[in-house]
MARVEXRO-304148 format. One line per 8 residues: their letters; for each residue x, y, z of N, C-alpha, C, O, CB. Coordinates in pm, 1 decimal. Each point is the difference from the previous one (the first is absolute). Glycine has a CB too. Example, Ala and Ser with C-alpha at 12.3 -4.5 7.8 and 13.67 -1.06 7.14 Angstrom:
REM residues 2
as = 1319.0 -569.0 780.0 -89.0 119.0 0.0 90.0 120.0 0.0 103.6 -1.9 66.5 -292.8 -115.4 58.1  154.2 222.3 -196.6 82.0 119.0 6.0 -77.0 109.0 73.0 50.9 110.8 16.9 67.5 -173.6 -231.4
This chain:
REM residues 90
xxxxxxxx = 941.8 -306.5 898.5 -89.1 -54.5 -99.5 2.2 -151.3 12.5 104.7 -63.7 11.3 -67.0 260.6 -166.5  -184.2 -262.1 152.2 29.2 -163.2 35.8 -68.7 -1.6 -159.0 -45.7 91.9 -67.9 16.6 -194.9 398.7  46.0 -68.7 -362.0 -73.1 -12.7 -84.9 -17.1 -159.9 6.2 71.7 -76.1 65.0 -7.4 304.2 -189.6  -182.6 -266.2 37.5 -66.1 -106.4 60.9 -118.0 -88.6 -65.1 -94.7 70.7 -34.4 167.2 72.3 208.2  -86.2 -251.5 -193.7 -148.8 -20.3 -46.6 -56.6 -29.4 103.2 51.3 -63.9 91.9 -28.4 -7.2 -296.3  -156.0 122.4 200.4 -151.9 -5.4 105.5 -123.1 -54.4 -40.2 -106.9 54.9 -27.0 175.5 137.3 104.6  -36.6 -302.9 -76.9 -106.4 -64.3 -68.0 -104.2 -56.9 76.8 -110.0 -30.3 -46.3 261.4 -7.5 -107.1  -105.3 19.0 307.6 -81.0 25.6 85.7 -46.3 104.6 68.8 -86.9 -23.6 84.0 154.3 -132.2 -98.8
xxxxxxxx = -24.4 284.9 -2.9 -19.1 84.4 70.5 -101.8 124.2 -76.5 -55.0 -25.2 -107.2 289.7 -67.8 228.8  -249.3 209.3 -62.1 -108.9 85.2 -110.0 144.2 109.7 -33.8 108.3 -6.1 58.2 -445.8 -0.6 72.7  306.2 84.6 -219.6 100.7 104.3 -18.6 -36.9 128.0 95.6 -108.0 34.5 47.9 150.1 -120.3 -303.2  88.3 142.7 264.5 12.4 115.4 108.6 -124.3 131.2 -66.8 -37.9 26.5 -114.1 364.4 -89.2 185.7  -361.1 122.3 70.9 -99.4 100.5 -1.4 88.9 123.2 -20.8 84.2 27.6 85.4 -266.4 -147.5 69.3  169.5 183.4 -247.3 16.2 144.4 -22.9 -75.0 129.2 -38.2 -117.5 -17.3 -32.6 257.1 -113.5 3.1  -97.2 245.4 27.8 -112.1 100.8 3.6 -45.6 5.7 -160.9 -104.9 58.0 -28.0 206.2 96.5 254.8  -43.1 -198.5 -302.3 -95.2 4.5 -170.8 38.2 -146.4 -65.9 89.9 -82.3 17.1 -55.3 385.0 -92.9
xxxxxxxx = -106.8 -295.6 23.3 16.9 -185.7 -74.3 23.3 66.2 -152.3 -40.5 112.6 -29.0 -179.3 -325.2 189.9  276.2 143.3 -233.8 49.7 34.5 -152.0 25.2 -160.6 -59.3 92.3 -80.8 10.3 51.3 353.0 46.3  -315.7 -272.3 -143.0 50.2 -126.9 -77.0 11.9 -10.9 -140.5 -74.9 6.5 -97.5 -14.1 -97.5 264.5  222.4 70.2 -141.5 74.9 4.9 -185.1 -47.0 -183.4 -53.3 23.2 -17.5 -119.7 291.1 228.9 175.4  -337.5 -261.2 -26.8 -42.5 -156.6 -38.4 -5.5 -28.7 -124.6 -97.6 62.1 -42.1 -25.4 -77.1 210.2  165.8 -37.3 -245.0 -80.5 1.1 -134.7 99.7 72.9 -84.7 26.9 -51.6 -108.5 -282.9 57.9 197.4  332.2 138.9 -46.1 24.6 78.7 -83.4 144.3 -12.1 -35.1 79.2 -60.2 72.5 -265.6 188.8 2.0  228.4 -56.3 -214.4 169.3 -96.3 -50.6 76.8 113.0 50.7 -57.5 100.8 40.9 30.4 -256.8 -302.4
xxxxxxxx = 143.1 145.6 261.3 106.9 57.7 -23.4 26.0 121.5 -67.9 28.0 -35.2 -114.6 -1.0 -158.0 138.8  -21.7 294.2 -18.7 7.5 95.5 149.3 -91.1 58.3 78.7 16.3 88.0 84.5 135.2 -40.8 -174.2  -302.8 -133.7 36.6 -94.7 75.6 98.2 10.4 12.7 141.4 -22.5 103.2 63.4 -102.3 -164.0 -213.8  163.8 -61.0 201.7 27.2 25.9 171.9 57.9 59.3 47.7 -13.6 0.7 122.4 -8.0 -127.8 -99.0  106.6 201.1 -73.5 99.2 47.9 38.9 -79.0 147.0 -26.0 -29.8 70.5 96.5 248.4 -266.9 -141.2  -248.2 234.5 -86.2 -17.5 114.8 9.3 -131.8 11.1 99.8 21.3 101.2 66.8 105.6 -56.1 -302.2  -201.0 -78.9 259.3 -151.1 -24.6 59.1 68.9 10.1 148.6 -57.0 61.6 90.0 -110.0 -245.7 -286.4  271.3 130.9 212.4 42.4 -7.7 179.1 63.1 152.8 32.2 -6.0 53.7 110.6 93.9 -351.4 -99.0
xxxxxxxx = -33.3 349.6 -117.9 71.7 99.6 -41.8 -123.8 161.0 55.4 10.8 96.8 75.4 149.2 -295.3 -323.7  -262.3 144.2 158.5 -138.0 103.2 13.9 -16.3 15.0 130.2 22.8 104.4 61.0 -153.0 -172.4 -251.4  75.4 -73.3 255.7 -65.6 -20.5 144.8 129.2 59.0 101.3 -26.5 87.3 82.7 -147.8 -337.5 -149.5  253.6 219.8 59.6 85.8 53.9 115.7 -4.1 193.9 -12.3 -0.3 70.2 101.2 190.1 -341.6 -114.9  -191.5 303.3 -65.9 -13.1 170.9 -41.9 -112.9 45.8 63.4 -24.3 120.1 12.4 116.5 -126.1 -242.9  -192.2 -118.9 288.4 -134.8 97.9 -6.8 -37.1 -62.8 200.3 -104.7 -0.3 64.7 -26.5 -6.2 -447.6  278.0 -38.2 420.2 -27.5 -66.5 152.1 122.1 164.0 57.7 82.8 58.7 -69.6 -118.7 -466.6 46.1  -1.8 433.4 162.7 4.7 45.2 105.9 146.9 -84.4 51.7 -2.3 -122.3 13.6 -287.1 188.7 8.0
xxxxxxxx = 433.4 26.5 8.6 137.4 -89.3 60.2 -47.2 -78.7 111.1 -88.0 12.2 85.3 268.9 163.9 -134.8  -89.0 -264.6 18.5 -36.0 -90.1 132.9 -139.9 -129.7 -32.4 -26.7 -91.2 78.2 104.4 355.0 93.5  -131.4 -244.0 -272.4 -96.2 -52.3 -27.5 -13.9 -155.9 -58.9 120.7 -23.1 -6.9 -146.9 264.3 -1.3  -26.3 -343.6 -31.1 58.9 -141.8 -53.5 -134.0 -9.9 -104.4 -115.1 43.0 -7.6 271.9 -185.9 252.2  -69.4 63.0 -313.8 -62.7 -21.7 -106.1 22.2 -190.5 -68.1 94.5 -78.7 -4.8 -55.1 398.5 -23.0  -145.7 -322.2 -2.2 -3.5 -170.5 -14.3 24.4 -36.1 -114.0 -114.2 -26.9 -37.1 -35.7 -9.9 179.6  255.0 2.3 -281.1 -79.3 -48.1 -151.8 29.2 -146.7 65.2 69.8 -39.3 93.5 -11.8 233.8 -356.2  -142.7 -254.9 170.7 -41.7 -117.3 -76.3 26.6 0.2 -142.7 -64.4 76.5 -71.8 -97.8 -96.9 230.3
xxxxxxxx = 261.2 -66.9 -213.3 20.7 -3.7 -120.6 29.7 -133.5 -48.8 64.0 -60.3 86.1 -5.3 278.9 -63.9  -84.5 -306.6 -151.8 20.1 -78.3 -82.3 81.2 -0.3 -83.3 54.4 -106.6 -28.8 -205.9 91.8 73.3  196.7 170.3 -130.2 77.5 -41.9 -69.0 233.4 -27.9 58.9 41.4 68.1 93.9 -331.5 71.5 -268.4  354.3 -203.0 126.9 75.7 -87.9 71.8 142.4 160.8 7.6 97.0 17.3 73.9 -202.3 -371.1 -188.7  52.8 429.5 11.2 99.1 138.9 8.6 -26.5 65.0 99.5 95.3 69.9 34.5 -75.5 -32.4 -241.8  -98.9 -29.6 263.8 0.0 45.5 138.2 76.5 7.0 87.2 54.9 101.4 43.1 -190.3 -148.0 -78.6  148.8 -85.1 77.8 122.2 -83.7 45.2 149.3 101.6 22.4 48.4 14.0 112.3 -171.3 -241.5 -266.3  167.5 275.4 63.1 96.0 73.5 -37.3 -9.7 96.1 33.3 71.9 53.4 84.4 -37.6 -143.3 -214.9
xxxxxxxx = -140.5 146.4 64.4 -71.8 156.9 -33.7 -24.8 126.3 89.5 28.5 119.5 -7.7 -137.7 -267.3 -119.0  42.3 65.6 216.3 -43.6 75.2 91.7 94.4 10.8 116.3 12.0 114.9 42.4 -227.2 -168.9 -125.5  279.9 -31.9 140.2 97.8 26.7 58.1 102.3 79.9 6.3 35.8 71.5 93.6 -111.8 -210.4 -100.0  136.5 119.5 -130.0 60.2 126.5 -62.7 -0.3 95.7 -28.1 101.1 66.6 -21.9 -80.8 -152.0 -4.3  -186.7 140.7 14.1 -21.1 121.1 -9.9 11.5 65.1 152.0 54.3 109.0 17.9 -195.1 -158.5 -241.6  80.2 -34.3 338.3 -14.6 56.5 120.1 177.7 -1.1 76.0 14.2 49.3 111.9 -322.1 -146.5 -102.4  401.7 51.2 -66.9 135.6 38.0 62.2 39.5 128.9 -67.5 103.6 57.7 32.8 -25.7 -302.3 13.3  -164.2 294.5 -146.7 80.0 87.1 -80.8 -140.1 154.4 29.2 25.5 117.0 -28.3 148.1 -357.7 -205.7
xxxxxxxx = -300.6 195.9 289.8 -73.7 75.5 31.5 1.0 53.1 129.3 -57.5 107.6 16.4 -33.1 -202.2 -174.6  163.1 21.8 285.4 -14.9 23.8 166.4 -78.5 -31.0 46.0 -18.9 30.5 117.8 94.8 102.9 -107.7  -171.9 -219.1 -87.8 -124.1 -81.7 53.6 59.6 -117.9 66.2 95.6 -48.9 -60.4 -263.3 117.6 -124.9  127.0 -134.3 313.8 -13.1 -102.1 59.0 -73.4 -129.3 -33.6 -118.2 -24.4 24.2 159.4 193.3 94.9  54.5 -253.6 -183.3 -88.9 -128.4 -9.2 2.0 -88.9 151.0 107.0 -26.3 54.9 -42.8 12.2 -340.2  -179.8 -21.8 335.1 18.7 -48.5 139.6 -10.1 -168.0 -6.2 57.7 -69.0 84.0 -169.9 307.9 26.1  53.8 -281.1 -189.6 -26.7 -121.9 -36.6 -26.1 -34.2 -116.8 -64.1 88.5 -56.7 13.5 -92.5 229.0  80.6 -129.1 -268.4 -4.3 -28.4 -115.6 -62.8 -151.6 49.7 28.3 -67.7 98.8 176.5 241.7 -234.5
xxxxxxxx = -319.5 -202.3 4.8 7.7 -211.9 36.8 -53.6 -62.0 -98.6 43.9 64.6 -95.2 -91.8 -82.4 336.8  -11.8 -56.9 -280.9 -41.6 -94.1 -100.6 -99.6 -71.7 60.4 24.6 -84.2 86.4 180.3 68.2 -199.3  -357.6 52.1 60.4 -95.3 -105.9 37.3 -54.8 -102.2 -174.6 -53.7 64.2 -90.3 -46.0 142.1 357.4  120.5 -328.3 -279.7 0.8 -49.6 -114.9 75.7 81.9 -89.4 118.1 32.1 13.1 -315.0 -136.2 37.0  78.6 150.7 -188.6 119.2 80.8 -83.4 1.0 160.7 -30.4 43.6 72.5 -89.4 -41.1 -294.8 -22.3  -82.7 240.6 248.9 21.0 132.7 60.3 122.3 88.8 34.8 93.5 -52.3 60.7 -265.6 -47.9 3.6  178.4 248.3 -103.2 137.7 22.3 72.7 -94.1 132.4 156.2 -105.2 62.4 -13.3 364.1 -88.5 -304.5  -193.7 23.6 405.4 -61.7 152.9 57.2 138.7 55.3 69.4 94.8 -73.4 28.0 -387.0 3.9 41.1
xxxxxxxx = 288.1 212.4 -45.8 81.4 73.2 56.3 -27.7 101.9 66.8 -59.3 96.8 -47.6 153.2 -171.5 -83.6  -46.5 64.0 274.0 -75.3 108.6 80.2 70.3 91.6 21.0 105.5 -30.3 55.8 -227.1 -91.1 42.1  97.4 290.0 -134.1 39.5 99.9 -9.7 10.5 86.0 51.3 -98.2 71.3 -20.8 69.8 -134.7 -77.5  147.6 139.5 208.7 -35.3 95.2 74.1 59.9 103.1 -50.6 119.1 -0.4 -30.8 -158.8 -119.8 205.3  -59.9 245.7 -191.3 68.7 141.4 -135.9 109.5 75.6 149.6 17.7 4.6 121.7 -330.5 105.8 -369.4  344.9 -76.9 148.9 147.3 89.6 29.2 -24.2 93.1 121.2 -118.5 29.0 -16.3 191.9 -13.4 -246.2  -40.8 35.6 351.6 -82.9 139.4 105.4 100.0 136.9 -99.8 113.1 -14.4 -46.5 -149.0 -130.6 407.5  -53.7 271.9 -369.4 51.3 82.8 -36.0 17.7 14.9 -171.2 -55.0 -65.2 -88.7 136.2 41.8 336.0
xx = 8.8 125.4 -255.6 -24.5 2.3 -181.0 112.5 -116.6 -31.1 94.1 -35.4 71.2 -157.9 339.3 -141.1  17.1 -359.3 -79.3 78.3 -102.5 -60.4 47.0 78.1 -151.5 70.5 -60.0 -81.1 -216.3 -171.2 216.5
């Protein structure tokens, strides 16, 4: 897992985009929670999120889910995290 601000760069391409932007605490999480249930193992998944619990949140859920976080970064006061779901049952 790297992590990073990209403030020059674009954010990583994945197979579904999930934008929590805007939304508080615990929506991203649960909303990242939804989208990964409805992706194919092996599959990646992109959020975009604003609010700063995230940060925490989501990470934590994916050490405790078998989901793969592959990359984390900060563009301004953006958060994103790129997600690779679990292969097999979780």
């Amino acid at each position: 897992m790297t992590t990073g601000t990209m403030a020059t760069e674009t954010l990583p391409t994945a197979d579904e985009l999930l934008d929590a932007r805007g939304l508080r605490c615990p929506m991203p999480l649960l909303r990242t929670r939804q989208a990964l249930r409805h992706l194919s193992p092996g599959q990646t998944l992109l959020v975009r999120a604003t609010d700063a619990g995230a940060r925490r949140d989501i990470p934590a859920y994916l050490r405790q889910s078998g989901h793969e976080l592959v990359r984390t970064g900060e563009v301004d006061d953006e958060l994103w995290f790129l997600i690779r779901t679990a292969k097999g049952d979780i």
